[in-house]
N, CA, C and O atoms as a DFTB+ gen file, in Angstrom:
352 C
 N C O
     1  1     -22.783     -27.849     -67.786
     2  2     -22.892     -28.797     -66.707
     3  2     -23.086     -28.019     -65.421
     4  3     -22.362     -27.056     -65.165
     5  1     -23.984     -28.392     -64.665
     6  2     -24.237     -27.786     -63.160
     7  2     -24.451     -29.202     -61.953
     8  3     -24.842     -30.358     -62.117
     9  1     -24.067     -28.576     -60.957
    10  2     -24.449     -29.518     -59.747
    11  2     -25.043     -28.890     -58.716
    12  3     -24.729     -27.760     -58.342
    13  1     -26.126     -29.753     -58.098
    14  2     -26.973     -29.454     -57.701
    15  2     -26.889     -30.130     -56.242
    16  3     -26.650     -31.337     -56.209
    17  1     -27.077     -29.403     -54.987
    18  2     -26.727     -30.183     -53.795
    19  2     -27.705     -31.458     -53.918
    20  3     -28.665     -31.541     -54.684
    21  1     -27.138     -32.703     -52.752
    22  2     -28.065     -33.478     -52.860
    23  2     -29.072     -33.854     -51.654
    24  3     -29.639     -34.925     -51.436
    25  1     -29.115     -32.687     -50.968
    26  2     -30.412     -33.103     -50.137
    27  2     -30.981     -32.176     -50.395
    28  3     -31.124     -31.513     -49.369
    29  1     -31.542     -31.583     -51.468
    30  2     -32.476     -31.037     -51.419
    31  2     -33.820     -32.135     -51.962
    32  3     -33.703     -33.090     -52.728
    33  1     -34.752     -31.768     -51.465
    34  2     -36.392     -32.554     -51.801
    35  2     -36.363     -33.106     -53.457
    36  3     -35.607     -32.506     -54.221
    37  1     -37.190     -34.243     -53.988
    38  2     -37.094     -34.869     -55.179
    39  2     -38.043     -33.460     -56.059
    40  3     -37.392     -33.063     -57.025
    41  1     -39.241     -32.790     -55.893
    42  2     -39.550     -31.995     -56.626
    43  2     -38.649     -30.699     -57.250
    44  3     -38.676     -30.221     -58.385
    45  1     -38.002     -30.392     -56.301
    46  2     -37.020     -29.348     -56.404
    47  2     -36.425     -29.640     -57.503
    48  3     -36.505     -28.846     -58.440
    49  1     -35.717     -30.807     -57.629
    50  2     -35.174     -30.859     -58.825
    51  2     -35.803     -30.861     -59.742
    52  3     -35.207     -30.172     -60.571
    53  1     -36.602     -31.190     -60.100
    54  2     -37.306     -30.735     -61.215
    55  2     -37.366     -29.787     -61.451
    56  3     -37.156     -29.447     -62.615
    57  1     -37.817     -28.470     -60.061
    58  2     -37.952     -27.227     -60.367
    59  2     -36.970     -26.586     -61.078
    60  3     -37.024     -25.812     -62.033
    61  1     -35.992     -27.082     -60.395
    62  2     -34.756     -26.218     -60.874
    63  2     -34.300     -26.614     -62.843
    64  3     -33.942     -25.966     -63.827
    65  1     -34.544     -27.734     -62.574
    66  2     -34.345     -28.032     -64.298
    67  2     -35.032     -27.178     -64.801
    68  3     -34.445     -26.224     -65.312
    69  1     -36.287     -27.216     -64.826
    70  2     -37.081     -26.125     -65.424
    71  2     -36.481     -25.076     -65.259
    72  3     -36.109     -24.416     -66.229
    73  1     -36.269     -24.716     -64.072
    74  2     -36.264     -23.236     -64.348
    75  2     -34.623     -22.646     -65.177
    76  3     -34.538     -21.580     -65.786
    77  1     -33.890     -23.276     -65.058
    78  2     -32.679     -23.213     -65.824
    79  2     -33.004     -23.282     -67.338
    80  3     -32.361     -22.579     -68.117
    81  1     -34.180     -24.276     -67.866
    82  2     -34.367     -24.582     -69.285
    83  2     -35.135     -23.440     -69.459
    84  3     -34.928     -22.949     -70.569
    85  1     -35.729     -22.988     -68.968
    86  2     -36.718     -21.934     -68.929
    87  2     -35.811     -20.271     -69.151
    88  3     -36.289     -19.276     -69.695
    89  1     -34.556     -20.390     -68.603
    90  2     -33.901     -19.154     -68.582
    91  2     -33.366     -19.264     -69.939
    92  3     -33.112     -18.217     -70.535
    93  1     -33.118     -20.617     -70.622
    94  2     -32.352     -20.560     -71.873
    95  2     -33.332     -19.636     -72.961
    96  3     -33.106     -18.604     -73.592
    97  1     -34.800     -20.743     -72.827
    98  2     -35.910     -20.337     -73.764
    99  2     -36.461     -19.088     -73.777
   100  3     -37.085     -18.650     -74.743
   101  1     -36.294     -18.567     -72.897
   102  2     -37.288     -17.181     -72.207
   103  2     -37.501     -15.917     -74.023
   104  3     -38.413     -15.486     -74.729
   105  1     -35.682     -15.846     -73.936
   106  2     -35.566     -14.823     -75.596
   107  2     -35.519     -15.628     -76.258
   108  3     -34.816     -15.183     -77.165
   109  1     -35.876     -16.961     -76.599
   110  2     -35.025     -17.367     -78.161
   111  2     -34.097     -18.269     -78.031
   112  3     -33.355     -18.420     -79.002
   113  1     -33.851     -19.202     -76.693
   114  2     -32.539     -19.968     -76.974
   115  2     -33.526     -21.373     -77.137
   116  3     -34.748     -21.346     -76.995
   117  1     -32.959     -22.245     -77.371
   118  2     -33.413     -23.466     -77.678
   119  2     -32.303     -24.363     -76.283
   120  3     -31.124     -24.158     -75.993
   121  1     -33.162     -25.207     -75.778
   122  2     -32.374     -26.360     -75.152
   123  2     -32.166     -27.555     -75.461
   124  3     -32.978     -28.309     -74.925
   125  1     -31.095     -28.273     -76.380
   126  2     -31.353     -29.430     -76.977
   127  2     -31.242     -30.879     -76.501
   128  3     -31.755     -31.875     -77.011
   129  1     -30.534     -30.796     -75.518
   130  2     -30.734     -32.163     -74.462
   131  2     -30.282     -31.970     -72.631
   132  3     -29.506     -31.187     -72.085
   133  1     -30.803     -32.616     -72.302
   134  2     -30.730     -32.096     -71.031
   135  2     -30.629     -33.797     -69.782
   136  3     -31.531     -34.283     -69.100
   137  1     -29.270     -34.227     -69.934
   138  2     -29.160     -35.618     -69.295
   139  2     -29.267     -35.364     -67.744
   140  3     -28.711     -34.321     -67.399
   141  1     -29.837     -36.061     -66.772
   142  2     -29.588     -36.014     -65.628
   143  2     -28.585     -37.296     -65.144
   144  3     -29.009     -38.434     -65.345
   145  1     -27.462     -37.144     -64.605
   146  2     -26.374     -38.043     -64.261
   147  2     -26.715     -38.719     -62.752
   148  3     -26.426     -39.914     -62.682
   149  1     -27.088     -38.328     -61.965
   150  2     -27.867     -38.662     -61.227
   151  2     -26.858     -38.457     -59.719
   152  3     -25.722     -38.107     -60.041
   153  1     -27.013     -38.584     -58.343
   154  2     -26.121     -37.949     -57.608
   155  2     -24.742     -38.892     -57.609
   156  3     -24.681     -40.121     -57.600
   157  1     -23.483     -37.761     -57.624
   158  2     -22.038     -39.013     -57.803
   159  2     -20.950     -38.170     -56.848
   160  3     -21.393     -37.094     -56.446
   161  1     -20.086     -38.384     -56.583
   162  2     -19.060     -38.208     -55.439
   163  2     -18.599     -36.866     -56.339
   164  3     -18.574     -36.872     -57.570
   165  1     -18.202     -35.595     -55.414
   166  2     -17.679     -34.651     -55.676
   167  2     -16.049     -34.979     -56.118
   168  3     -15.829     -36.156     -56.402
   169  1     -15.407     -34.450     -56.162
   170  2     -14.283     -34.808     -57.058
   171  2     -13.213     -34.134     -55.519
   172  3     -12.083     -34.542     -55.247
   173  1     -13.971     -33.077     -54.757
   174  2     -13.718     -32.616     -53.461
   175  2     -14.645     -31.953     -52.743
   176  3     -15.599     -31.526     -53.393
   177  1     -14.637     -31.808     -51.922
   178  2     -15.257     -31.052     -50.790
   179  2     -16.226     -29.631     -51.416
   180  3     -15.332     -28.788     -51.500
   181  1     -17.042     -29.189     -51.711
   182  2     -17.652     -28.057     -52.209
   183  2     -18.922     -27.304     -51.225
   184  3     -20.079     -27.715     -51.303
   185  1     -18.623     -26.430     -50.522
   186  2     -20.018     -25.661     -49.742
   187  2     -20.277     -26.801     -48.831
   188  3     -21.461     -27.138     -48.792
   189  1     -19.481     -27.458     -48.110
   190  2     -19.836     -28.472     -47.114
   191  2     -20.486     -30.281     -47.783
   192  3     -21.046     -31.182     -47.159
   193  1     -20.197     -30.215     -48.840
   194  2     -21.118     -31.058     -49.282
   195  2     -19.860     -32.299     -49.979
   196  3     -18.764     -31.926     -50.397
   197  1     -20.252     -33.581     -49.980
   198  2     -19.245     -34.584     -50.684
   199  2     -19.666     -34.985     -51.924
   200  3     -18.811     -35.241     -52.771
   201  1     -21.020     -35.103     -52.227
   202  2     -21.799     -35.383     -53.227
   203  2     -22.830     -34.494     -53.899
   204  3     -23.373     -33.521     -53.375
   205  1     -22.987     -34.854     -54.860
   206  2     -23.746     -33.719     -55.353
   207  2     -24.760     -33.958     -57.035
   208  3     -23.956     -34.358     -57.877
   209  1     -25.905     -33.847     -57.526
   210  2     -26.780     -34.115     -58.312
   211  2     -26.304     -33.228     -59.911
   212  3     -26.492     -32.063     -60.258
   213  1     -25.692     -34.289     -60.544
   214  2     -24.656     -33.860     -62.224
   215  2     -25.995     -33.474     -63.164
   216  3     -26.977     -34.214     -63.219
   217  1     -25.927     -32.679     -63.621
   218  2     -26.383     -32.445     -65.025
   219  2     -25.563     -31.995     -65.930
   220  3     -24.528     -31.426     -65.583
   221  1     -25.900     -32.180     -67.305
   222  2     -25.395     -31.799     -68.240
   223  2     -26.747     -31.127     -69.559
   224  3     -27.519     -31.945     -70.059
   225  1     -26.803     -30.103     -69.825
   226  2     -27.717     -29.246     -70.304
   227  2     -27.026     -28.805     -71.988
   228  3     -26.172     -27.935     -72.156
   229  1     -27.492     -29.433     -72.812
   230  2     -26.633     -28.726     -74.221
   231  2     -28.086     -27.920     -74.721
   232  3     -29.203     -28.438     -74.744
   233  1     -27.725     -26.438     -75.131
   234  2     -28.294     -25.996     -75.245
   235  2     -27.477     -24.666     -76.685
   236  3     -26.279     -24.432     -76.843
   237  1     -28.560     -24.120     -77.406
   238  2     -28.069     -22.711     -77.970
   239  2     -28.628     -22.165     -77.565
   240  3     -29.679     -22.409     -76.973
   241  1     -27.816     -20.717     -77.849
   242  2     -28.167     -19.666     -77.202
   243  2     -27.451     -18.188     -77.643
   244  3     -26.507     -18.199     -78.433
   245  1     -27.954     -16.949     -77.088
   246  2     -27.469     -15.807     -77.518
   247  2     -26.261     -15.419     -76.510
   248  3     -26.161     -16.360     -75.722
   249  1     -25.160     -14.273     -76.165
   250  2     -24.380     -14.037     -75.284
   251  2     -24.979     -13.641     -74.169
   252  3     -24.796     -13.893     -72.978
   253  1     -25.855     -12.865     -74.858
   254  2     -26.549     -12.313     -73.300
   255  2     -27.488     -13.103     -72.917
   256  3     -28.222     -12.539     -72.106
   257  1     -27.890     -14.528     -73.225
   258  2     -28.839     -15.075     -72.856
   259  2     -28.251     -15.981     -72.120
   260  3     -28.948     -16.606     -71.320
   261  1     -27.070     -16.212     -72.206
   262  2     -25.410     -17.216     -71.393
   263  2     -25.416     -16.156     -70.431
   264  3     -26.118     -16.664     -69.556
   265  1     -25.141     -15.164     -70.064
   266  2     -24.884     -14.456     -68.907
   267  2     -25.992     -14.628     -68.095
   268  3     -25.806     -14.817     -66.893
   269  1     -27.425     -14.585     -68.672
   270  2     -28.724     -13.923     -67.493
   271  2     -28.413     -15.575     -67.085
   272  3     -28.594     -15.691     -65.873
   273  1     -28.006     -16.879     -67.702
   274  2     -28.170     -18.435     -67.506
   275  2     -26.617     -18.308     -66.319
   276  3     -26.728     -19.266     -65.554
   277  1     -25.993     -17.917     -66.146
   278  2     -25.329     -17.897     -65.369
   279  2     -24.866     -17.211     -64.615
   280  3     -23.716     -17.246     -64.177
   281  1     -26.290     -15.995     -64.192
   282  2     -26.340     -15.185     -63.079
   283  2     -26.967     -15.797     -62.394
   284  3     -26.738     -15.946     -61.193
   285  1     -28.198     -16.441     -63.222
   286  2     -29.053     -17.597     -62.255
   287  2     -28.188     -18.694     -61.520
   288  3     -28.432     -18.855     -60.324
   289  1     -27.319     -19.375     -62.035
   290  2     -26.432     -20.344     -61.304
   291  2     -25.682     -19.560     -60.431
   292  3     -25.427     -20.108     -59.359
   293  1     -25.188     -18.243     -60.616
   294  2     -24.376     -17.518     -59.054
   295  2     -25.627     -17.855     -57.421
   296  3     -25.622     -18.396     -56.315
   297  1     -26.725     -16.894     -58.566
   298  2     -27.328     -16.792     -57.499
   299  2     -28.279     -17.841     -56.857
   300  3     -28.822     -17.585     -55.782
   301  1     -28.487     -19.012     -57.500
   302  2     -29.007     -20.251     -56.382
   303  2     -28.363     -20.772     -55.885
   304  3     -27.164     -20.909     -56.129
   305  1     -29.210     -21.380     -54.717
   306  2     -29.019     -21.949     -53.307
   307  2     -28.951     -23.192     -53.731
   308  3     -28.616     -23.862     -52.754
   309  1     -29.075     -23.828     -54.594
   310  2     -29.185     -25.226     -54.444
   311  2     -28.068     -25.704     -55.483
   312  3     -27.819     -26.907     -55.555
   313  1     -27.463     -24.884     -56.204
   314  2     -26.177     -24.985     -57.290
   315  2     -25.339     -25.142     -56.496
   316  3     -25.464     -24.452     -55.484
   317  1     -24.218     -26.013     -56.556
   318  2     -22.814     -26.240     -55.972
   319  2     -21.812     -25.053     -56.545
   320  3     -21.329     -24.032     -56.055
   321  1     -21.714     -26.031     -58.467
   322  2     -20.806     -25.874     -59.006
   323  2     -21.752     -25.709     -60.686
   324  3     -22.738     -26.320     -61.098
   325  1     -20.840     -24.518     -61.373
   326  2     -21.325     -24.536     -62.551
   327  2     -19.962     -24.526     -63.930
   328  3     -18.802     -24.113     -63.902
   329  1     -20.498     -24.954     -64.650
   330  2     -19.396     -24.759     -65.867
   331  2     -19.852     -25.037     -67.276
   332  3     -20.196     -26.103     -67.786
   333  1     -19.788     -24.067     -67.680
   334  2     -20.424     -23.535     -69.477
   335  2     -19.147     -23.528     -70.352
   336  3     -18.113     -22.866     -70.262
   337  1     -19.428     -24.189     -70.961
   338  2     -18.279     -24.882     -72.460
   339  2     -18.739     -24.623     -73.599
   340  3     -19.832     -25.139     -73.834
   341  1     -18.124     -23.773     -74.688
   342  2     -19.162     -23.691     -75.878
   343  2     -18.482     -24.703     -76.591
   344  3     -17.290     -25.005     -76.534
   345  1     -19.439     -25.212     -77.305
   346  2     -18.972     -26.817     -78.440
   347  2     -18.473     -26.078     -79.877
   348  3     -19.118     -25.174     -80.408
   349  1     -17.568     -26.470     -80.258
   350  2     -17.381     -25.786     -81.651
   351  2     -18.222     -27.015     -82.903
   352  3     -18.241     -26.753     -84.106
């Protein structure tokens, strides 16, 4: 699951989906559903922001292909908040 600020422009988001699904696939991971929740009230205050654009991304993947997927979420500007759960 990631959140995504919500003023950024309507294409952007797209971009960014892609490019997150794109970091899974790049070696070998597969992305198997990818819901957009659509923008909903922060739970608190995060980077100045009250609200913010939910996804939820189920995907497989390798270990190191989870790390390069969540160096990318450190390092964008438009990510709030991130959190990776493996499903047993």
């Amino acid at each position: 699951m990631y959140v995504l600020r919500p003023d950024i422009a309507e294409g952007d988001y797209a971009n960014a989906i892609s490019k997150f699904e794109k970091t899974v696939t790049e070696n070998g991971g597969e992305v198997l559903n990818t819901d957009e929740w659509d923008v909903r009230n922060l739970a608190y205050e995060t980077k100045h922001h009250t609200k913010g654009f939910y996804l939820v991304m189920e995907f497989k993947s390798t270990p190191d292909q989870l790390k390069r997927l969540q160096e990318r979420f450190k390092l964008d500007e438009h990510v709030l908040r991130y959190q990776v759960v493996k499903k047993s």
